[in-house]
N, C-alpha and C positions, 0 to 999 in steps of 0.2 A: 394717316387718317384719324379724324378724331373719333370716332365710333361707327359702329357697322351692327346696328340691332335686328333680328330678325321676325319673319312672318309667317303664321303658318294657319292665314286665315281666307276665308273663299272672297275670290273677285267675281264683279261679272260684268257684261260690256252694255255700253250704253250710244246712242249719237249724241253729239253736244251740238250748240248752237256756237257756245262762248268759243273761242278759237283757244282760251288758255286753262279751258275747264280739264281738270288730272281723271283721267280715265283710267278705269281696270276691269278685266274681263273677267271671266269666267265658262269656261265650258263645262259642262256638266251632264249628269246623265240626263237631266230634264233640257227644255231647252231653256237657253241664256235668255235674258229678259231687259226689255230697256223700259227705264221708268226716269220720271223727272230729277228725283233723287237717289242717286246712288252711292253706292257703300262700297270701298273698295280700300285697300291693303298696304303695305309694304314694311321694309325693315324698320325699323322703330317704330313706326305704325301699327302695324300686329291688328289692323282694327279697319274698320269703315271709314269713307269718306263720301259728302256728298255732294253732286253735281246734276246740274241743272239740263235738263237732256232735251235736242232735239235734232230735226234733219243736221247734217253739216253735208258738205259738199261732196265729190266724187277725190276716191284716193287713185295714189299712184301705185299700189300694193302690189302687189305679182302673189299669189298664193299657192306653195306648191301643191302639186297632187298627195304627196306624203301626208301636210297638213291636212289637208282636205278629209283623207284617208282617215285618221288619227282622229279628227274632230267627229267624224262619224261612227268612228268605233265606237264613242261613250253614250251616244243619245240613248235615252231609255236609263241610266244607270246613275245612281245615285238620290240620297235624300229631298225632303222637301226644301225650297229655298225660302227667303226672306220674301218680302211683300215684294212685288214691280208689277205696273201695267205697261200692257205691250208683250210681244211676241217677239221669237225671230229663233233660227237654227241655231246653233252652237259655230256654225262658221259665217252666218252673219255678225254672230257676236263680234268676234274677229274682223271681220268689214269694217260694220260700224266703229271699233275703237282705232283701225288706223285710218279711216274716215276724219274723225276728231284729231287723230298724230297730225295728220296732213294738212290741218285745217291751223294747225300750231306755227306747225313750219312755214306755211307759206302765208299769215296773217297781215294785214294792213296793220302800220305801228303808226303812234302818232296823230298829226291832223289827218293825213289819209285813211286812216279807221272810219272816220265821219264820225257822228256827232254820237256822245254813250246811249244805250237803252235805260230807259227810265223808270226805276222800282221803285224808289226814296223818294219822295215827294216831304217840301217841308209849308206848312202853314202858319200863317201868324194868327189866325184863331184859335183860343182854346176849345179842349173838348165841352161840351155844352156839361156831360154829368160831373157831379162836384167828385166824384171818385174815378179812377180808370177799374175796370173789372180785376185785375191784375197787377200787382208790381212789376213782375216778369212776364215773358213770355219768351222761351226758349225757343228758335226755329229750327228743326236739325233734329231729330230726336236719336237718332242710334248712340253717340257722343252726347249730344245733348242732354239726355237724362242723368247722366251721370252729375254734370254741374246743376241740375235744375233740381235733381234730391238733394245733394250738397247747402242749394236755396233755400228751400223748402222747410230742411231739417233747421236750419238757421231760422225759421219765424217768414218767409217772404212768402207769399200768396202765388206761385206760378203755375203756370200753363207751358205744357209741349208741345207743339206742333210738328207735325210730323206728316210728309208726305206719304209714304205707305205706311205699311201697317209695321211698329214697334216689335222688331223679330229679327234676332240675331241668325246668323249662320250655326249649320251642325261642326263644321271644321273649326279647329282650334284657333284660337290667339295664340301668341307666345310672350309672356310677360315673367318678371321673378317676381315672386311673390314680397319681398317687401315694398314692393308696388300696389299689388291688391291690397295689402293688409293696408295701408296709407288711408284709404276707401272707410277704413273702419269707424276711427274717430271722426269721419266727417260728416256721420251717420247716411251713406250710400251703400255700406253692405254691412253684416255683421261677420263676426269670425267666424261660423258656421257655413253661412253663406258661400266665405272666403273658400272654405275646403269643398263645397260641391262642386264650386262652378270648377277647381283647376281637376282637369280630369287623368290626365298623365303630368310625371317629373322624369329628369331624364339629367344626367350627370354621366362625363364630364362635359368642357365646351370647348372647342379645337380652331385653332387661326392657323393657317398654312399658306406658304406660295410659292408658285410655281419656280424652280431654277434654284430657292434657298439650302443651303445643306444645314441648317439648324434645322432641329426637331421642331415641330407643332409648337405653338404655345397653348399652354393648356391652363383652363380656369373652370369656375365651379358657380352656379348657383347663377347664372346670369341668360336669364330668357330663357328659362329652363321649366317654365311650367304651359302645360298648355290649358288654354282657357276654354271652355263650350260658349262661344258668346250668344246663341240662343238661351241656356243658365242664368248668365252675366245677366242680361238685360229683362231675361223676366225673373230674377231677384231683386233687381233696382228698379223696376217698372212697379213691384209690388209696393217697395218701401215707398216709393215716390207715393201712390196713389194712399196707402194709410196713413201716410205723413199730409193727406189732404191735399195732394197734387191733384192738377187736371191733365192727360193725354188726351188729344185731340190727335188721333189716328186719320190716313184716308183725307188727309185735309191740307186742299191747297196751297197756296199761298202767293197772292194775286200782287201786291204792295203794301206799302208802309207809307202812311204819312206822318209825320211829325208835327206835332203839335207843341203850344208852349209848354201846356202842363200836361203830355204824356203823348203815345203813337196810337194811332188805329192802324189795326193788320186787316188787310182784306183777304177774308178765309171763307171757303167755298170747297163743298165735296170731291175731291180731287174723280178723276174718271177711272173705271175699272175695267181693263180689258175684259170681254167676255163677260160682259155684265150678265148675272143672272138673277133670277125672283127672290135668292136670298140678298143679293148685293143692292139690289133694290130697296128690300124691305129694312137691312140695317146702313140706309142711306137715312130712310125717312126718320130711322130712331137716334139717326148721329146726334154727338153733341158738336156738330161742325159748324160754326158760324161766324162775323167776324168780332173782335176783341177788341178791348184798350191795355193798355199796359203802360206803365210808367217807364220802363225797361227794356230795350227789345235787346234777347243776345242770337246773334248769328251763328250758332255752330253748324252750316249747311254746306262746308268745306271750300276748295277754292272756286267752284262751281258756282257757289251762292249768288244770286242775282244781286244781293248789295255786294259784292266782290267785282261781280261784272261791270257793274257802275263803275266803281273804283278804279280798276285796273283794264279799262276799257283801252283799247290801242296801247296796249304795254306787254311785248312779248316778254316769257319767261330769261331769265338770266340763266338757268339751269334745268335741266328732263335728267330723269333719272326711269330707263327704259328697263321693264323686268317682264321676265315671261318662266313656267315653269310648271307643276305639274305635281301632282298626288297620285301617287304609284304603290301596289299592292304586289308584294315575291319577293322584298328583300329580307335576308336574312336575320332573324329575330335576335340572331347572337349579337349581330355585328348595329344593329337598329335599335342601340341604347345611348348614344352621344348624338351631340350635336356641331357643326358645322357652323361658329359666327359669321365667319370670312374666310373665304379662298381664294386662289387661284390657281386652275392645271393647264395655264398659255399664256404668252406673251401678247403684245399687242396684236389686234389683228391685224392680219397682212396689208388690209386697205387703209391702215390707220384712222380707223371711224373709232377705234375706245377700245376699250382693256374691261373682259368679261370678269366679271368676280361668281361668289357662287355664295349658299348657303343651306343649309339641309339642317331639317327636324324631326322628328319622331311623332308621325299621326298618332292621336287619340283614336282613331278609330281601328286600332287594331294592332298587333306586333308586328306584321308585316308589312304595316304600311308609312311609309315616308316622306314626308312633302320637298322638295328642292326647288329651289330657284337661281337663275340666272340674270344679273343686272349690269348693266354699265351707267356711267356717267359721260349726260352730251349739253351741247347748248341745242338750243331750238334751229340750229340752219335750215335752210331747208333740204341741202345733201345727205341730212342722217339717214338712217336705213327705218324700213318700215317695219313696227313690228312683226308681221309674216315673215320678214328676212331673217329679225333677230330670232323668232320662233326655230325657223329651219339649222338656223345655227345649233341652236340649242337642244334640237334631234341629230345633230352632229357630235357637240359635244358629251352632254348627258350622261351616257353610259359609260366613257373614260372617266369622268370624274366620280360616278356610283360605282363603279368595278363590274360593268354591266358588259354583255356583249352588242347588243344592243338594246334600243330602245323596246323592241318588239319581245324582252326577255319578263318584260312587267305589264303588271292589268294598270292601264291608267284607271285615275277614276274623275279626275280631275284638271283638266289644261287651261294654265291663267294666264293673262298677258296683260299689259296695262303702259301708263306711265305717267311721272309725280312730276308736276310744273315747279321750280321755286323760285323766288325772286329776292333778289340782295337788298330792294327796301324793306324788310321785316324786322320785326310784327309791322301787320298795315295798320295805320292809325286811322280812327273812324273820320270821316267828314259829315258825321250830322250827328246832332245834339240827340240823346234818349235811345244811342244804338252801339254795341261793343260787339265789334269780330272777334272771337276767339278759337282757339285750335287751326284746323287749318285753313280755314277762312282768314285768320290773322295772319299768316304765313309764320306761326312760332315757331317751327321744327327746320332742324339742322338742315344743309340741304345735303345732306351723307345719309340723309334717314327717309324715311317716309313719311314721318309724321302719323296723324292717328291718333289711337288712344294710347300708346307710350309718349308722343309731345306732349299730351293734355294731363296726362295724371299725375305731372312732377306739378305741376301749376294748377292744381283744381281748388285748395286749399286758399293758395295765395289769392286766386278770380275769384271764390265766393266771399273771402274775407272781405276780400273789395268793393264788390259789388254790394256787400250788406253796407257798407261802411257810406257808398255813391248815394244810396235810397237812403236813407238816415238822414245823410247830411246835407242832401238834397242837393249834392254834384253830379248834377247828369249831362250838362253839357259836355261839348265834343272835347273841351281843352281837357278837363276834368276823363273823360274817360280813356282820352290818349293813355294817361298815366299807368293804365292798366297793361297796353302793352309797349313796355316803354322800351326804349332802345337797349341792345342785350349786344355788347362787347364779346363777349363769348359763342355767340353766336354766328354775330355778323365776321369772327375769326374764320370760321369754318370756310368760310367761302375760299379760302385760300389749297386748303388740301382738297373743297372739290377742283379744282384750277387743275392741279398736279394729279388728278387720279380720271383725268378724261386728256381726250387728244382734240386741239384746235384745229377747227377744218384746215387743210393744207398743211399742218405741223408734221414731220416725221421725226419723231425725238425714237431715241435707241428702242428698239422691242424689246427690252428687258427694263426700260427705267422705270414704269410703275411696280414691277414684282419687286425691285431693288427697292426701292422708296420705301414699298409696304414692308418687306423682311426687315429694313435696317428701322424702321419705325418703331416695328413691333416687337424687334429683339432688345431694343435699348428702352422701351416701358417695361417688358419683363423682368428687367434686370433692376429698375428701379424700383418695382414691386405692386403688391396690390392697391395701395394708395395712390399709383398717379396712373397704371395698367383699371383698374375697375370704373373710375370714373369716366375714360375714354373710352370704355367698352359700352356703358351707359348713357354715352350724349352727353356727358356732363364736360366743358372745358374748363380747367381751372390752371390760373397761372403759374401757380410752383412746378404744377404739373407737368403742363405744357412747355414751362422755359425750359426745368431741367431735360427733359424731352430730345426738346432742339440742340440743347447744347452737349447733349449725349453722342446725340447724330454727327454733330459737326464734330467730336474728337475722334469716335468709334471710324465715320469716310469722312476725311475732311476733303477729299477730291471730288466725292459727288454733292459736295454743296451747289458746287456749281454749275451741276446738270439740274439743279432742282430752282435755284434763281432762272437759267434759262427758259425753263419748261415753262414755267410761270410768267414769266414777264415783268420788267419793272412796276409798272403800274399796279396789277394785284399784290405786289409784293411790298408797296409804299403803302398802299389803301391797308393792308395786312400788318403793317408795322404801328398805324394810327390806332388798328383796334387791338393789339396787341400792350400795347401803353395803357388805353382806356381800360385794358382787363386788369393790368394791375394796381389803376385809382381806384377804379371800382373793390377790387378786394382792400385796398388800404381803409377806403371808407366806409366800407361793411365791417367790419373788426375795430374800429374808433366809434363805429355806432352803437357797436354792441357789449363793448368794455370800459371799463372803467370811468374816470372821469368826465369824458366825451360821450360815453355811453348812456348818464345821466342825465347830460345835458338833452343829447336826443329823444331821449325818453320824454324828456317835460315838455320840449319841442310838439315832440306827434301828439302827447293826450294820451286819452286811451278812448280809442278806435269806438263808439257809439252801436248799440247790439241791440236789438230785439230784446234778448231779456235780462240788460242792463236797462234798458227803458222803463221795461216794466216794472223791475222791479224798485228799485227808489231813484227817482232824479236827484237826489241831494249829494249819493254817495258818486253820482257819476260827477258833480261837480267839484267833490272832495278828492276823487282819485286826479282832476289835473285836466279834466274837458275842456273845462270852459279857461285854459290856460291864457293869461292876458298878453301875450308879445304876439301871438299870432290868431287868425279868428279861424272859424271853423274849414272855411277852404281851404285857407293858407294849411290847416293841420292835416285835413285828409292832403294837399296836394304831399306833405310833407314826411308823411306816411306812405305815399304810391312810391318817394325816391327811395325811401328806406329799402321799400322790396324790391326796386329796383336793382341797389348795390348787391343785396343778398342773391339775389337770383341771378343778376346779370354777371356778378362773379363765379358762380358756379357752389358757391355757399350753402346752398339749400341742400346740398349733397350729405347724407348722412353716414356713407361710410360701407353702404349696404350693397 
């Protein structure tokens, strides 16, 4: 497996309309809340995601009494949550998300979908005012703010939008801090900041599996901080707003049209359950109305109504189902490490996937500890419902916590959810003036969750580009493909999720995925922190990766060919095409950035056009190499999106940390 990042942030449940919208729940003491957009979680995720919510149809769920039981122990218990309008119990929550599983599985693909729903609208008239109100306009705000201060601090005029109200969760993230700190130079947090918001560290970080007689592998410093993202986002909510930003809280978002020279967003006061004389009255004082914007970026996750558009009649290539729990009794001694990857079982009996695990150390106390349980499936419609995997998971649970059982701890917390991805990623926009990014773009591994650990290695690279798009006045669709371009390292992934799920009717050995993982993990160990911490982080990089493979195949050269089977020719040919492109891509990321060639591509790109290179003297931007005569200014930003291309899609960007 290329990496396994962890979560130790609140989900809660929602209905979807979209059949491929990624849902996650949450129960809690309060009751669970469904709203248009919602924010929810997972391993490398650590963070929010949002989706577009409404009725979906009747599930085939079974829900045991236990569950039932369990979900009602918590009501009344716990903190304030994030913004949602709408209602519902803690075991509706639960309904409604495998409600939406259900609506996955059994989806019309194709022409039988019928024809997409229509958000994007594009016009051949321009806007009437010689200015749009905006450069940007962020849709998505819990992620969103993050690139939209990133903008901001760059010189760009942007606006948030944001369906509820901008309000992180009390429960942690799990992030390392030379992640946070990355945040700093981009002027989105300061260092100060950096040290409020991570509220606990916890050292060391432990890989195990089930049947291996190797010891753990054990590592340091990796998703080892937990985040307050209530903190997180009103420290960057602040800097956004001093840096001149607009959040537009509470505020809808109807459609887009495209214009030649920029979008109108159609924004309208979103509804608040339980409307009262104060919701009223800071209705009439909103600053909610609709916008223009030269720029629209979508961070409103795979949910996003321009994603719906997109990916209308296109089932997921991959679900990655998790469910788990925030529990208070465990022992203070033993609740100072963390848990990246496990496993304490083989495949299950019915061959539907092979459970993994994960555990971290709550901020909210010594005692308390968050765990989860996830598998890897495709969309059939035979997978089990989450209710099932939940039940499991009060089966499991306390073997793998050293528990007698579940009833030996205070929940405070029960989450369950699941992360859609698809093998054409990043999705490339089809309309001129609009760039999907995070998991609206589908950037994140499909071994991850995505979130704000896919977006903060790229938050740098997206603003740099994005200043570079407005500048140079590339805002058509070909021009902002570029931003998320094809990534070999990525699209690799799809091959180890292949090998760490079971294909409906497959019955491969109940031990090959523990064997996989231990022989995987004992031959990165052994090669060291260099090619072990980048695969711990989502990072794939070829040295790494070959020596890797070629470790495997000397260390069992017999179970190579339990792992060709498992897989199948065809992911393994498709696997071998991005595996080549990983290492063009590194050959011409290091000829671009060395020596002779290095130069050459230098004069090639320019230098990248900036707010306060503008300002400051035109002459010397034409003296550093701008206005370079072999190529004109498209050709130079297009020429500048390959360069990050190589860099990033190699795995390049990787600093060692």
């Amino acid at each position: 497996r290329a990496s396994v990042d962890g979560t130790t942030a609140a989900m809660y449940a929602v209905s979807v309309s979209f059949a491929a919208t990624p849902v996650l729940g949450i129960a809690t003491g309060r009751k669970a809340r469904s709203q248009r957009q919602t924010r929810f979680v997972g391993p490398r995720s650590r963070t929010l995601r949002t989706a577009t919510c409404a009725a979906v149809g009747a599930s085939d769920a079974q829900i045991s009494e236990r569950t039932k039981r369990l979900l009602r122990s918590i009501e009344g218990v716990g903190g304030t949550q994030a913004s949602g309008a709408g209602g519902g119990t803690t075991l509706a929550a639960l309904e409604r998300a495998d409600q939406a599983w259900h609506a996955i599985r059994n989806m019309k693909v194709g022409e039988d979908a019928g024809p997409a729903p229509v958000f994007v609208t594009e016009s051949s008239e321009a806007i009437p005012a010689s200015k749009c109100d905006f450069d940007v306009a962020v849709c998505g705000g819990t992620l969103g703010i993050i690139i939209a201060t990133a903008l901001q601090h760059l010189g760009q005029n942007v606006v948030v939008v944001e369906r509820g109200l901008l309000k992180g969760r009390e429960q942690e993230w799990n992030v390392s801090r030379p992640e946070l700190n990355a945040l700093v130079p981009l002027g989105v947090l300061t260092p100060d900041q950096v040290d409020e918001c991570i509220t606990t560290e916890f050292n060391p970080i432990k890989c195990f599996f089930f049947g291996s007689e190797a010891p753990p592998m054990v590592t340091q410093d990796i998703l080892n901080c937990g985040v307050k993202p209530s903190l997180l986002l009103r420290c960057i909510k602040k800097n956004f707003e001093d840096k001149g930003g607009l959040v537009m809280e509470r505020a809808a978002l109807g459609g887009i049209v495209v214009h030649p020279n920029g979008t109108e967003l159609d924004i309208s006061p979103a509804p608040v359950f339980g409307e009262t004389d104060e919701n009223k009255k800071e209705k009439q004082n909103s600053n909610v109305k609709p916008v223009t914007a030269r720029l629209v970026v979508d961070c409103m996750g795979f949910g996003s109504p321009v994603v719906k558009q997109q990916r209308h009649g296109v089932k997921p290539d991959g679900v990655c189902l998790v469910v788990g729990s925030c529990a208070r009794g465990f022992d203070s001694e033993q609740n100072r490490s963390a848990d990246l990857i496990a496993t304490t079982t083989d495949i299950q009996p019915d061959f539907q996937g092979q459970y993994f695990w994960e555990a971290f150390p709550a901020g909210s106390g010594p005692l308390d500890r968050t765990t989860y349980m996830f598998t890897y499936v495709d969309a059939d419609s035979s997978r089990p419902s989450l209710a099932k995997v939940l039940d499991d998971y009060w089966d499991l649970m306390p073997s793998y916590q050293n528990l007698k059982s579940i009833e030996e701890v205070e929940l405070l917390r029960v989450l369950f959810g699941y992360f859609p991805t698809y093998r054409d990623s990043p999705m490339q926009t089809q309309f001129d003036r609009i760039c999907s990014i995070g998991d609206a773009s589908g950037a994140q591994s499909p071994l991850s969750f995505g979130g704000l650990g896919a977006l903060l290695r790229h938050v740098g690279r997206l603003s740099n580009g994005m200043e570079d798009a407005l500048l140079s006045d590339c805002l058509d669709k070909e021009c902002l493909a570029k931003l998320n371009p094809y990534q070999p390292a990525l699209s690799a992934s799809w091959l180890f999720q292949k090998c760490m799920s079971v294909a409906p009717g497959a019955t491969p050995p109940k031990n090959f995925i523990n064997e996989l993982m231990a022989t995987n993990f004992g031959v990165m160990e052994g090669l060291g922190d260099t090619v072990s911490r980048p695969f711990l982080q989502d990072v794939v990089q070829f040295k790494g990766l070959g020596s890797t493979l070629l470790g495997m195949a000397l260390k069992a050269p017999l179970f190579v060919p339990q792992i060709l089977v498992q897989a199948g020719p065809g992911p393994v040919l498709d696997w071998c095409g991005h595996f080549f492109n990983l290492g063009v891509y590194t050959v011409l990321s290091v000829l671009s950035e060395t020596g002779v060639t290095g130069e050459i591509a230098a004069k090639l790109a320019g230098v990248a056009p900036t707010s306060k290179l503008l300002i400051s003297d035109q002459n010397a931007v034409q003296q550093a190499g701008w206005d370079f005569s072999i190529l004109d200014q498209r050709q130079r930003f297009m020429f500048r999106r390959r360069l990050d291309a190589w860099r990033w899609g190699s795995g390049r960007d990787y600093d060692g940390n």
